[in-house]
N, C-alpha and C positions, 0 to 999 in steps of 0.2 A: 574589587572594593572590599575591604573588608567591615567586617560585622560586630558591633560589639554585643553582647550576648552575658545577660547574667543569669546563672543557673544555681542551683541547691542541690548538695548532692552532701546527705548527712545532716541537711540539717544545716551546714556551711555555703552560703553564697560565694560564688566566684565566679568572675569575669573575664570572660575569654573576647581575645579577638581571633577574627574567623574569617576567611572567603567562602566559608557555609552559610549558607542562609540560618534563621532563628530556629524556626521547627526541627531542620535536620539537629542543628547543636541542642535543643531540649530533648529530645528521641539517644540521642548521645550520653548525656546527662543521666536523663530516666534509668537507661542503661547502666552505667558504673551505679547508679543511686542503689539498683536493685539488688546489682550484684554485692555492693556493698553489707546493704540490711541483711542478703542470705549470710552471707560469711558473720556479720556480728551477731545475726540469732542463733547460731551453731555453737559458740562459744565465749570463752569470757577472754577477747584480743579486743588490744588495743584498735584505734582508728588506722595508725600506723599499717601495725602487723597487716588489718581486713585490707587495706590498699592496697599493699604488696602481694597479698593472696590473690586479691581481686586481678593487679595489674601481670600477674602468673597467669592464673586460667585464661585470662582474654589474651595472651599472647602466645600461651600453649594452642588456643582456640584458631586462632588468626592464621598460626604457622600451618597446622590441619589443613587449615582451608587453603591457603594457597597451596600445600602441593596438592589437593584433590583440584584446584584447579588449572594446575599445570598437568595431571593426568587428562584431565576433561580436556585440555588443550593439545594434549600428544593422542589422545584417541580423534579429535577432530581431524585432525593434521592426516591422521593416518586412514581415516573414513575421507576425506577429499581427494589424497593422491588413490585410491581406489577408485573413487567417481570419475577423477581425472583419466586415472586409465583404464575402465570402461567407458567413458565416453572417446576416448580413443580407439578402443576395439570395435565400438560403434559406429565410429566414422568407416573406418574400415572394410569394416562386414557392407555398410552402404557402397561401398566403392567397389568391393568383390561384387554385390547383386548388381549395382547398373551394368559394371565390365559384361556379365554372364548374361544380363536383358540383353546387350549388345550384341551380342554372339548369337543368342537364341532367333534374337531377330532377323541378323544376317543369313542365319543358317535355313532360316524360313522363307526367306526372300528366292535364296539359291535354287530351294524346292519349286519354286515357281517357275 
């Protein structure tokens, strides 16, 4: 369902439709608002120009993140197939110690 959602960002209302709920798109808002007002107290740019800067950083920002979370995704990947085969080694080592209880046992029996 989507949201209709009006926000001020600059001092300009504008109206978004959304499958975001209200608060997520106001926290959105706030966001570009803020990044907006850094860039125009920096210097004398148009609304323009600070949008495109704006709409730069947060996409320089964005790209960042996703590959720090496709590393965070290939170190998981690689910290599981380790789990994976140590809990392999694991079973193993169990099935080496019951074989050897077996034997030990057997060989105990013999003695008898």
């Amino acid at each position: 369902m989507e949201n209709r959602v009006t926000v001020s960002i600059c001092g300009i209302d504008y109206t978004f439709l959304s499958e975001e709920n209200r608060s997520y798109m106001e926290k959105v808002a706030a966001f570009v608002d803020e990044k907006m007002a850094e860039i125009m107290s920096s210097g004398r740019l148009s609304q323009m120009d600070a949008a495109v800067l704006v709409a730069v950083n947060i996409t320089d920002e964005m790209i960042k993140q996703q590959s720090n979370a496709e590393n965070l995704r290939a170190q998981l990947k690689g910290y599981l197939d380790e789990a994976n085969k140590a809990k392999a080694e694991l079973s193993e080592c169990k099935r080496e110690i019951f074989k050897l209880q077996q034997q030990l046992q057997k060989a105990q029996s013999q003695k008898k």
